[in-house]
C-alpha positions in Angstrom: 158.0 79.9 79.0 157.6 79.3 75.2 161.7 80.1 74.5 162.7 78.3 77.9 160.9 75.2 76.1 162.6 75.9 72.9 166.1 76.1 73.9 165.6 72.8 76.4 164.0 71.6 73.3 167.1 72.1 71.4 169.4 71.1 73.9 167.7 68.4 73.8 168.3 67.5 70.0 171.8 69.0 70.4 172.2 65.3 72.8 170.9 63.2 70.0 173.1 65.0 67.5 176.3 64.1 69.2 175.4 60.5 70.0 175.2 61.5 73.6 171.6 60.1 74.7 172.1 56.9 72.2 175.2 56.2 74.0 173.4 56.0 77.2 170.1 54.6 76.4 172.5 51.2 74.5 174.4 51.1 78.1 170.9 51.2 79.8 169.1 49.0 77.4 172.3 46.2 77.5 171.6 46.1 81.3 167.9 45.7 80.8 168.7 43.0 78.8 171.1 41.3 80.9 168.4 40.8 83.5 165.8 40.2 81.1 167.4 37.2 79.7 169.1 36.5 83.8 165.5 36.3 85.0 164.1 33.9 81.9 166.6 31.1 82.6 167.0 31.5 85.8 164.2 30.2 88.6 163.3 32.4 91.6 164.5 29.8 93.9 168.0 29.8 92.6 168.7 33.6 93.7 167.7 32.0 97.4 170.8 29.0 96.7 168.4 26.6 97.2 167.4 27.6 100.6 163.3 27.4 100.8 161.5 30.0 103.3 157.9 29.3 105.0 157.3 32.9 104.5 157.5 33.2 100.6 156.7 37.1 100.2 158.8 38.1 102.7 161.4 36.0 101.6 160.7 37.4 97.8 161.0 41.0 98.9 164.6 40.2 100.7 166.1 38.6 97.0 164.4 41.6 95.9 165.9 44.1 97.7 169.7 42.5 97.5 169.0 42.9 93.6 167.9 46.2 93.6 171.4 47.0 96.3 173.3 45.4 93.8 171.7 47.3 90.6 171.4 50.8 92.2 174.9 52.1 93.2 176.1 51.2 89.4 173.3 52.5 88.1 173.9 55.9 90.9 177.6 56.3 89.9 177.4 55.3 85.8 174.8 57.4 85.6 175.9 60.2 86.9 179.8 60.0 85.5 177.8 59.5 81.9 175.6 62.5 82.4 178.1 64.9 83.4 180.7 64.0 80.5 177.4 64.4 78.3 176.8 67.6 79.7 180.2 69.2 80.2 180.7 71.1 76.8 177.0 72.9 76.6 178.1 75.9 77.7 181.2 76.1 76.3 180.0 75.0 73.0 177.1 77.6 73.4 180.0 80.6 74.4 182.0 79.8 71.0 181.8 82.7 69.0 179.2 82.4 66.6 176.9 80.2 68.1 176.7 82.8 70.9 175.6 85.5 68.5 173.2 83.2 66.9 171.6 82.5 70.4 171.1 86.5 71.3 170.3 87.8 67.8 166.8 85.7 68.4 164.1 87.1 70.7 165.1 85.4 73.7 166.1 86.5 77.0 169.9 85.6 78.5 167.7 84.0 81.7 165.8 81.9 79.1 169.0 80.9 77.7 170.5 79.5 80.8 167.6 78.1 81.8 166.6 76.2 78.5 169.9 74.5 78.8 169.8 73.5 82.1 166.1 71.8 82.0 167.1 70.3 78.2 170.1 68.9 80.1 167.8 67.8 83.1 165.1 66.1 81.5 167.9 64.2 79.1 169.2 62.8 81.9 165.8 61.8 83.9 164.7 60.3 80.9 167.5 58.0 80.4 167.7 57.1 84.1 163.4 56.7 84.3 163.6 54.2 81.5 166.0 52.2 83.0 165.0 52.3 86.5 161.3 52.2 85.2 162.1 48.8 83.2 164.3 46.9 85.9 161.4 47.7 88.3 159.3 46.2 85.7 161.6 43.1 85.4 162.0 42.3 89.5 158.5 43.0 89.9 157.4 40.1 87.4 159.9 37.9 88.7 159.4 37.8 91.9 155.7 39.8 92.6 157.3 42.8 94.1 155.7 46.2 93.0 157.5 48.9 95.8 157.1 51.9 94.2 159.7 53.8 96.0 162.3 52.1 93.7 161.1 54.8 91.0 161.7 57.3 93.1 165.2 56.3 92.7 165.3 58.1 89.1 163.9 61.0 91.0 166.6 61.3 93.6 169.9 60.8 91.0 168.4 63.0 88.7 168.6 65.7 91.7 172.4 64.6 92.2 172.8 65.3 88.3 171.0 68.9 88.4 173.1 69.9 91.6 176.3 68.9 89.5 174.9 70.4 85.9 174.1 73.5 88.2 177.7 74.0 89.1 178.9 72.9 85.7 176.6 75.7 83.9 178.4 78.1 86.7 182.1 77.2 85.6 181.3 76.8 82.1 180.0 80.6 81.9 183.1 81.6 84.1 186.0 79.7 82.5 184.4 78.5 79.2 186.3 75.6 79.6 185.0 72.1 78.8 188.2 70.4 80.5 187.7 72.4 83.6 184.3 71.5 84.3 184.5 67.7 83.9 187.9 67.8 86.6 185.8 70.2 89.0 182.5 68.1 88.6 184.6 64.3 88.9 186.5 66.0 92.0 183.9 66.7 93.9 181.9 63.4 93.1 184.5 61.1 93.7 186.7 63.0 96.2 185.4 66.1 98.1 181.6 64.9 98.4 181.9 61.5 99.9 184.8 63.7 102.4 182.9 66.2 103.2 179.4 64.2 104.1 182.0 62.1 106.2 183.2 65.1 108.5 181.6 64.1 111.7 183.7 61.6 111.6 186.7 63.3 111.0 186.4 65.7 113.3 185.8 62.8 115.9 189.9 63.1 115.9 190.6 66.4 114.4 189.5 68.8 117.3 190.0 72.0 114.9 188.0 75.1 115.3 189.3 76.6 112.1 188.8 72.6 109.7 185.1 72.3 111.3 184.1 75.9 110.0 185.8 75.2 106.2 185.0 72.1 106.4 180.9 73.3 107.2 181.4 76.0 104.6 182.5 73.1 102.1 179.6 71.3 102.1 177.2 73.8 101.9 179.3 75.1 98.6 179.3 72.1 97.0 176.5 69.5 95.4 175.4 66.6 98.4 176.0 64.3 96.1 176.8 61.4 98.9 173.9 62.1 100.7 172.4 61.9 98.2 173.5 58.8 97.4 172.5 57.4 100.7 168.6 58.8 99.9 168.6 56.8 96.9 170.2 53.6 98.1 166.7 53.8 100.7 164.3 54.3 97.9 165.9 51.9 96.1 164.5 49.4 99.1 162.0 51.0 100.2 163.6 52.3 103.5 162.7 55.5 105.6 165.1 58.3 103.9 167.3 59.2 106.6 167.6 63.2 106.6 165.2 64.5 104.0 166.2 68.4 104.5 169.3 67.3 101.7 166.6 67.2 99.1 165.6 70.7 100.3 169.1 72.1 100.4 169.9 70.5 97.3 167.0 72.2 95.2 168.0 75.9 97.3 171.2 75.1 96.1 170.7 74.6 92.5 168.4 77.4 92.5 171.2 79.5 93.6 173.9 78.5 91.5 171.5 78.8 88.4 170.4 82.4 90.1 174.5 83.6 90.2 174.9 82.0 86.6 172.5 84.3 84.5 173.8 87.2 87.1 176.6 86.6 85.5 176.1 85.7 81.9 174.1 89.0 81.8 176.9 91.3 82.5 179.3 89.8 80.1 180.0 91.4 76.8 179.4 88.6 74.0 
């Protein structure tokens, strides 16, 4: 546990040292900031256009909730196309001759290896995401007296989407050793196959195919839920019932997985 700790500790570090982290805590503090100084000038009534309601909370959590709706797709999508061109070069970096023998002349396991990167990866991202969504939380709740605590979870949820992703970028990066390969893969599936693939009910509501329906099931399953789990974070973000709470479960099996095949893997090659 010590070495995983070490390595994530290092991977860590290895974020700071290439301006990766700094990068995305300035792009996560400039928002802050934006609302900050958006919510000193202007009142609480003028988010309603003037419009005055006899049922103030209530009205208070709807501006609420449209600001949070308008903050947490960006913040869903930046943050994840950020995090995986942050992350995409570990492994390959980590395979480069050199660095490679560095890593397994010390006392550490090839499972500790993959592992340490993976949670060093991880917890960059959640920390980057926590302080923003931690601080805009912060902001809407002294503005307008909202405190849901479910927007928090919000961090919770992307940073899942992320690990499914960086899961499946570890896997290629061992494979191919390829930096390039990785970010195409990961953006594919995020902007293309994903939101496809969580939309194939509806598809097959005019494709009768035997043969698309089982590829098409198969896809998913092989693939992060990254749309889904979109959709899960869009209803923490306001506070709504999560709609099908088993993706959070297949997303963790997944990762688990993947990560399991990885160091299968990176143990039988010949460094």
């Amino acid at each position: 546990m010590k070495n995983i700790y070490t390595l994530a500790l290092l991977t860590f570090r290895e974020a700071l040292s290439k301006k990766i982290f700094l990068f995305f805590f300035s792009v996560s503090t400039f928002i802050i900031v934006v609302f900050a100084l958006l919510f000193a000038f202007i009142s609480a009534d003028s988010f309603s256009g003037g419009f005055v309601s006899s049922q103030t909370t209530t009205f208070d959590n709807t501006i609420a909730n449209g600001i949070k709706m308008f903050l947490i797709y960006p913040l869903y999508a930046g943050g994840l196309f950020i995090s995986i061109f942050s992350v995409a070069g570990f492994i390959p970096s980590l395979l480069e001759k050199g660095n490679i023998d560095l890593i397994l002349s010390k006392p550490v396991s090839r499972p500790q290896v993959i592992l340490g990167k993976f949670l060093g990866g991880t917890a960059m991202v959640f920390t980057n995401l926590f302080y923003a969504i931690f601080m805009l939380w912060l902001l809407i709740g002294l503005k307008f007296n909202v405190w849901q605590m479910d927007f928090l979870l919000a961090s919770v949820s992307i940073t899942l989407a992320f690990a499914s992703i960086y899961s499946l970028i570890i896997f290629i990066g061992i494979v191919t050793r390829s930096t390039m390969f990785s970010l195409v893969i990961s953006y594919l599936i995020f902007f293309v196959f994903s939101p496809l693939l969580s939309s194939r009910e509806t598809i097959f509501a005019f494709v009768d195919n035997g043969l698309m329906k089982t590829i098409f099931e198969l896809l998913y399953y092989l693939i992060p839920q990254t749309s889904d789990l979109s959709s899960i974070t869009t209803s923490f973000a306001v506070g709504n019932p999560i709609g099908n709470p088993a993706i959070i479960l297949t997303s963790i099996i997944y990762i688990i997985l993947i990560l399991y095949v990885s160091i299968f893997i990176f143990n039988k090659k010949d460094y």
